[in-house]
ROKE-381382 format. One record per residue (C-alpha): x, y, z; residue in three letters. Coordinates in steps of 0.1 Angstrom, whole numbers, plus 2048, in hexadecimal, padded with zeros to 3 digits. Layout:
N
XYZala...
# end
This chain:
578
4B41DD7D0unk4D51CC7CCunk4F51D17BAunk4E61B379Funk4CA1CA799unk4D71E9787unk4E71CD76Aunk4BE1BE764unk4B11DF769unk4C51F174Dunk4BB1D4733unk4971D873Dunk49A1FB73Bunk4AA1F871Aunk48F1DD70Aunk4761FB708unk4852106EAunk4801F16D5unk45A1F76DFunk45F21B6D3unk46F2136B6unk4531FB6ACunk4372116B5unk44D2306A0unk44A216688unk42A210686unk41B230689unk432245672unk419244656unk400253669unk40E26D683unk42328967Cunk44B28367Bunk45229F692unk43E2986B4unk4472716ADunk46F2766ADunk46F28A6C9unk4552716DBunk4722556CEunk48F26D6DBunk48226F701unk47F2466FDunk4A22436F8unk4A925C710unk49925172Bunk4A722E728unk4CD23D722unk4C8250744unk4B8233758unk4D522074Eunk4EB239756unk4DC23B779unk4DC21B782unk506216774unk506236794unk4F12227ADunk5072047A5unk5262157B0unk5182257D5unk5142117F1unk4F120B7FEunk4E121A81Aunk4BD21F829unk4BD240822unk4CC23F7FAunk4B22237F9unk4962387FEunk4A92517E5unk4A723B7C8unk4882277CEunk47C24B7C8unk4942537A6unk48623479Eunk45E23D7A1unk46525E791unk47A24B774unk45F23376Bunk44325176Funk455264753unk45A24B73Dunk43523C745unk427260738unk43F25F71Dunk42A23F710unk40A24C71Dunk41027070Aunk40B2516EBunk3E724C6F1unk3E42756EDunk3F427E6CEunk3F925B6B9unk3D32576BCunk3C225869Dunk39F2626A5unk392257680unk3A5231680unk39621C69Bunk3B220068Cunk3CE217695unk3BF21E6B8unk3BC1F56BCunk3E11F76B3unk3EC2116C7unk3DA2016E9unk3E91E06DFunk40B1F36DDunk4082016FFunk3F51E470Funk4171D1707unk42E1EA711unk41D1E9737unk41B1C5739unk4421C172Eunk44A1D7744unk4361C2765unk4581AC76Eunk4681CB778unk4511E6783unk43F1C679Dunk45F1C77B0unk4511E97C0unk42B1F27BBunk42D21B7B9unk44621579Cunk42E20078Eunk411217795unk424235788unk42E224767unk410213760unk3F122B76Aunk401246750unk40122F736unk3E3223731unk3D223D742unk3D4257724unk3C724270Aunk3AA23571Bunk3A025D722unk3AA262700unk38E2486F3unk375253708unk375274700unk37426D6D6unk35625B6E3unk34E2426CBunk34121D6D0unk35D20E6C3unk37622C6DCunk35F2226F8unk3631FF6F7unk38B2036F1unk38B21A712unk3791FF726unk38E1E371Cunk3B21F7726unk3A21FE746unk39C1DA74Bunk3C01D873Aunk3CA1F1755unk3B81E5772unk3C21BC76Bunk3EA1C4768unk3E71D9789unk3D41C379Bunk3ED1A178Eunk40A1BA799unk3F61BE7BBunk3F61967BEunk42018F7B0unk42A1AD7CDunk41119E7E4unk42017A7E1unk4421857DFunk4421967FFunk42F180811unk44B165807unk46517C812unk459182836unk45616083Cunk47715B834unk48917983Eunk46F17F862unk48F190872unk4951AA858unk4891D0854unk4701DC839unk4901E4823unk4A01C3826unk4831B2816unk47E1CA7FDunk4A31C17F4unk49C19D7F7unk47F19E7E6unk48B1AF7C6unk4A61997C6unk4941777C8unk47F1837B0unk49A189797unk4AC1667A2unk48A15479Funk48916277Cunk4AB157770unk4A913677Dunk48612F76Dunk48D14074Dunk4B012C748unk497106753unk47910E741unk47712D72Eunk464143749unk462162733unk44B14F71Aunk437142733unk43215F746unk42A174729unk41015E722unk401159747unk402182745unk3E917B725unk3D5168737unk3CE17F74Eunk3C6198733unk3B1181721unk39817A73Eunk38519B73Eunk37F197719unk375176715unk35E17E735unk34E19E71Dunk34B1856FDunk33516E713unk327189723unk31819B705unk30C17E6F3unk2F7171712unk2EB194711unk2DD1986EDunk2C41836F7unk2B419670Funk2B01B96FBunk2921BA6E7unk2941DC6DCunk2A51E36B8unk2BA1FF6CAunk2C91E76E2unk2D01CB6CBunk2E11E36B3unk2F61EE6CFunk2FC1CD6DFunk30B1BC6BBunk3201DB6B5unk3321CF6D7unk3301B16D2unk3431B86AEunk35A1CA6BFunk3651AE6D4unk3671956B9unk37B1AF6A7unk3961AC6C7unk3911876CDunk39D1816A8unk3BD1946ABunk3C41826CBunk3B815F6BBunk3D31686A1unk3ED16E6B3unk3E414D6C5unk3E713C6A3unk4081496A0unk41413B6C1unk4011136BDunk41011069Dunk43311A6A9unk4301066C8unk42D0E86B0unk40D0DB6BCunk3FA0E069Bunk3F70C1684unk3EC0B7664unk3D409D65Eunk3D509B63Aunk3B408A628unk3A4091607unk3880AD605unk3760C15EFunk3850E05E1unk3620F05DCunk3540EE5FFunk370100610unk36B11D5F2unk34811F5F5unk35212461Eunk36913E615unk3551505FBunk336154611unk34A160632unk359181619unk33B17E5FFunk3301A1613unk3511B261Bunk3571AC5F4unk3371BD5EDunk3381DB604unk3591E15F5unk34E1DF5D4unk35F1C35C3unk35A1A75B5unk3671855C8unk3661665B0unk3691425BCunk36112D59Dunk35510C5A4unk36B0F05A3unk3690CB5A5unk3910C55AEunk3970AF5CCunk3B70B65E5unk3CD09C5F8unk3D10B361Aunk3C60C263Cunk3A90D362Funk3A80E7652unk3CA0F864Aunk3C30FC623unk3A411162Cunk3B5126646unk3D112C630unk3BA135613unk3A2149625unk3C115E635unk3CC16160Dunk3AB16C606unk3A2186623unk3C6196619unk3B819B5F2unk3981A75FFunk3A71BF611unk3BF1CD5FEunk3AA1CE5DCunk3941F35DDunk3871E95B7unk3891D05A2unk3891A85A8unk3971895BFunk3971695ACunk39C1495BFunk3A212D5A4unk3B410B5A0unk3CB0FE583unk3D00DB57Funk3EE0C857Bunk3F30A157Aunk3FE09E59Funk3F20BD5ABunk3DB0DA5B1unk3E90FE5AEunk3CE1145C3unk3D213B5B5unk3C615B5C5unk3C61755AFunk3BF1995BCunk3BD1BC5A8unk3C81D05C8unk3E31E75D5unk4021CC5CEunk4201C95DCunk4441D55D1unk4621BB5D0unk4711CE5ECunk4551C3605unk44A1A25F7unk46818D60Dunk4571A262Dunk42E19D626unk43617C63Bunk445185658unk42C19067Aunk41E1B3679unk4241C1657unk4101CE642unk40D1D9620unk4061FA616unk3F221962Aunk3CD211622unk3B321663Dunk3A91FA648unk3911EE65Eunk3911E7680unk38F1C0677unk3AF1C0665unk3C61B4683unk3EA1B868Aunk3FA1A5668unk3FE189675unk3EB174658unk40716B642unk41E16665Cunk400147662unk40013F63Funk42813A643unk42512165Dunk40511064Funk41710A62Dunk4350FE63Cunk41A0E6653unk4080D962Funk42D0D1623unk42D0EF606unk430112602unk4201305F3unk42D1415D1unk4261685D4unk4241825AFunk41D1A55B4unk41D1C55A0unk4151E65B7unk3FA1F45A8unk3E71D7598unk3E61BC5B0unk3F61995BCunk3F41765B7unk3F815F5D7unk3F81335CAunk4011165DCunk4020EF5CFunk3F30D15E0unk3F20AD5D8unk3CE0A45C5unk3B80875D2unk39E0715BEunk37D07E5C4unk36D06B5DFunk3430625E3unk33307D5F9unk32506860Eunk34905D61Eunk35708161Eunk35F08563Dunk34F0A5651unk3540B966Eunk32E0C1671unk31D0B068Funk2F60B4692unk2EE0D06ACunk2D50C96CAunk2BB0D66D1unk2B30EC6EFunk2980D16FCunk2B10B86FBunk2CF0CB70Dunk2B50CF729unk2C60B3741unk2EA0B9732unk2FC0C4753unk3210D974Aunk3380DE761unk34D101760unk36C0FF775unk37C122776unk38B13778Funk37F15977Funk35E16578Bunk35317B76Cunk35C15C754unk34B14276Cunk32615A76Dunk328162746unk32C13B73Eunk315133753unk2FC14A748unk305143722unk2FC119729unk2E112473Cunk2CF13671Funk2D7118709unk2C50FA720unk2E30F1733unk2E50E8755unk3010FE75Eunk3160F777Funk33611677Funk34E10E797unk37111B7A0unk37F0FD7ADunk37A0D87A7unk3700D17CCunk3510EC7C8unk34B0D97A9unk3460BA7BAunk32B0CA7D2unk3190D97BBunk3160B57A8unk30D0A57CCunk2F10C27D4unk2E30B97AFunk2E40927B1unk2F609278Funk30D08B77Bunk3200A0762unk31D09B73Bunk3370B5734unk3550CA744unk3630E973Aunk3830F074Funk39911274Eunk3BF104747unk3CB118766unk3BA117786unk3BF1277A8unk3D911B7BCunk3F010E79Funk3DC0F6795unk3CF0EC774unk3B20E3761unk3BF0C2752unk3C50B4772unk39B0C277Dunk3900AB760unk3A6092768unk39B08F78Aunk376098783unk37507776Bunk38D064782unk3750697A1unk353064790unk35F047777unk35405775Cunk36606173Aunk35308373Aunk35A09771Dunk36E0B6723unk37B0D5714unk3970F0722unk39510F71Eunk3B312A723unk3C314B718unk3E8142717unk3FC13C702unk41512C70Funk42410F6F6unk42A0F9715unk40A0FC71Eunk3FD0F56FFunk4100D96F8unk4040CC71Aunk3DD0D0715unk3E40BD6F1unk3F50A46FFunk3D909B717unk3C50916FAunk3A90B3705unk39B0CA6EEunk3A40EB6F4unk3941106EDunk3A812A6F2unk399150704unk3891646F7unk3721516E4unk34D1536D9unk32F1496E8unk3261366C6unk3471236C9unk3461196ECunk31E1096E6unk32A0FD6C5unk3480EC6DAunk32F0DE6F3unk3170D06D6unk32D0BE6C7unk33B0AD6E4unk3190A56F1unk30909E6CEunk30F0786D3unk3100736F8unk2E906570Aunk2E007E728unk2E607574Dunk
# end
């Protein structure tokens, strides 16, 4: 440590009561006041004495032996406040809500990896704050003993296990670079230096390029892997059970993790649509298809609930991205459906000269005027309902918000607490067009015969991800060649004899580099426009922007097995075989 430190370490120190106060937040409706304030009190009282110690260690000079002192102040600092969060995943845990639990892990998952910039520097601080954390919970979960608790325990040990073990690899590299440089100094010197370079390095790439954002989002990554691995895995694994035991079991996991893949594919939405890489392509379409879509997907949600979901049929025609439209109406309608415990949700469109005025009428829980300028920012939610564990993080009309601003309109909200709302937006009409030249994003599917000599290459540097695709193409036909770098890739193609007719590339590779540059040098050394697709878990904009701009298709982790072979089909639906 330096005298610099102390000044980074009290703001980081600091940013974790905002975390408190959120979770507080969050939670007040369903655990007692009494236990939560004095949980909140020891938050900011840890963070007023850490700063407080640190204001001391800036004024003392620094020897070897106060060094040793306050490296260990420091790993009993961040063990208190690490069971301080952990004691969370004890007493805010609501056996009965697995929504609340989803929450509550997300909460602390967040908390740990925020907190990996500072407590890298020096792994038993990291060990200290991060084992309590998570540690409780996941014991927690296993002892309710649930499917749904099991599966949540599993995935924050992975959660555990992949932000020790990418803290194991930052300290690694960090003081390997440090004893290159500094060969001539003790142990102490480079832990000095390497704190400090660490900290420099930070400022300088955060003040070019906006490190926080991107590292945030490599940290993501990282968490992402282990699940999208599990999604592949359990689908490539419901076809080998037979029994109606293990299937049962099997699609309850695999529920699971599509219930977890959708809250992180919304928060993703959030992120593409602020990093501007979203864009309309505005055509005329159908108003009826994309209701009959919506209807059937929460036809059976409706009904379990017990109420009636009406779409009447229409015959209007819109002037719009019908992509956007759907997604903002099927947000609309999931919020109606889920709010409404009896009663109705009407979907309807009034007719103007110009326009189309698309209503959806609910007779749910409403919402009062104080809340209504709130319902669109990110995670808030109206009312206390249980809910299922489907129901996500409120992020859905913070998506509408930016999707209506996208289409060039906005939403009009009415609501009366008690007997329901109305959510309408206008579009432009269009002329009715013949069916025949409707454009249509269906492509005819394969079939398994023909995908026989299809060969895929699967360019990732994670192992699990690399053996579940590979499995998953295998099952469907393909001629599956995983690989973690593009110079594997090429063997493998040379021990075949064959060419590719697809690639499927992980954004970020091992040793920095990338998968638009694989493709790009996998078509530029076989002359061949392959077809390709990258696949990633950040959610970095300037990544993003950079896959876009490459002209690639891009999925983003976790996603499912169906979308990955619905991915492939349509890229290969009109290209001959090898």
């Amino acid at each position: 440590m330096n005298r610099d430190d102390p000044q980074q370490l009290d703001s980081g120190v600091a940013g974790m009561s905002p975390g408190a106060v959120v979770v507080y937040w969050f939670m007040s409706a369903s655990v007692a006041r009494a236990p939560l304030l004095v949980w909140l009190g020891l938050n900011f009282a840890y963070a007023g004495w850490r700063i407080a110690v640190f204001r001391i260690y800036r004024g003392k000079p620094t020897t070897p032996e106060r060094l040793r002192r306050w490296k260990r102040i420091w790993v009993l600092g961040t063990g208190s406040i690490g069971l301080i969060w952990g004691s969370a995943g004890i007493f805010m845990l609501q056996p009965d809500s697995p929504e609340l639990q989803a929450l509550l892990a997300a909460c602390l998952f967040a908390i740990s990896a925020a907190a990996l910039p500072l407590q890298v520097r020096y792994m038993p601080g990291l060990y200290a704050f991060t084992i309590p954390v998570l540690m409780p919970i996941a014991v927690h979960l296993l002892w309710i003993g649930h499917t749904e608790q099991i599966f949540l325990a599993i995935v924050t040990l992975l959660v555990l296990y992949g932000i020790i073990l990418f803290g194991r690899d930052l300290n690694a590299g960090l003081r390997e670079a440090i004893e290159r440089r500094y060969q001539n100094l003790d142990l102490i010197a480079k832990l000095e230096s390497q704190a400090a370079d660490l900290e420099r390095a930070r400022r300088e790439a955060e003040a070019a390029n906006q490190s926080k954002t991107r590292f945030l989002a490599a940290a993501s990554h990282d968490l992402r892997q282990p699940l999208h691995a599990l999604t592949l895995f359990t689908a490539a694994l419901q076809s080998h059970l037979y029994d109606a035991e293990g299937r049962l079991l099997a699609g309850r996991v695999g529920e699971s993790v599509r219930a977890l893949e959708g809250q992180f594919n919304a928060i993703l939405d959030i992120s593409k649509l602020d990093a501007g890489i979203v864009h309309c392509e505005s055509r005329p379409f159908a108003v009826a298809a994309v209701l009959r879509r919506i209807s059937s997907e929460f036809a059976a949600e409706a009904a379990e609930k017990g109420i009636e979901l009406r779409m009447p049929h229409t015959s209007v025609w819109l002037h719009s991205d019908p992509v956007h439209v759907e997604r903002v109406l099927r947000n609309l309608v999931s919020n109606a459906v889920r709010y409404t415990e009896r009663g109705k949700v009407l979907v309807g469109c009034r007719r103007s000269p110009e326009a189309i005025r698309i209503e959806v009428w609910d007779t749910g829980i409403g919402i009062s005027s104080s809340h209504l300028p709130r319902i669109w920012d990110e995670f808030f939610q109206v009312g206390n309902l249980e809910r299922n564990r489907r129901s996500g993080f409120g992020l859905g009309l913070a998506t509408v918000k930016r999707l209506v601003r996208l289409l060039g309109t906005r939403v009009e909200v009415r609501s009366t607490p008690g007997k329901g709302s109305v959510f309408a937006l206008r579009l432009p009409r269009a002329a009715p067009i013949a069916l025949e030249t409707e454009q249509r994003d269906e492509v005819p599917i394969p079939s398994r015969a023909s995908l026989a000599s299809r060969v895929v290459v699967v360019i990732d540097d994670e192992t699990d991800v690399c053996d579940a695709t590979r499995i998953l193409l295998k099952q469907w036909g393909y001629v599956a060649i995983a690989v973690p770098t593009v110079d594997a890739a090429f063997e493998a193609l040379g021990d075949i004899g064959r060419y590719p007719d697809a690639i499927i590339a992980d954004l970020q590779l091992a040793d920095g580099r990338n998968g638009v540059d694989a493709v790009a040098q996998l078509r530029r050394e076989l002359e061949m426009d392959i077809p390709a697709l990258i696949v990633t878990g950040t959610t970095a904009p300037q990544a993003l922007t950079e896959v876009t701009a490459g002209g690639l298709p891009i999925l983003h982790k976790p996603f499912s097995a169906e979308t990955l072979i619905l991915h492939l089909h349509r890229m290969l639906a009109c290209e001959p075989a090898n």
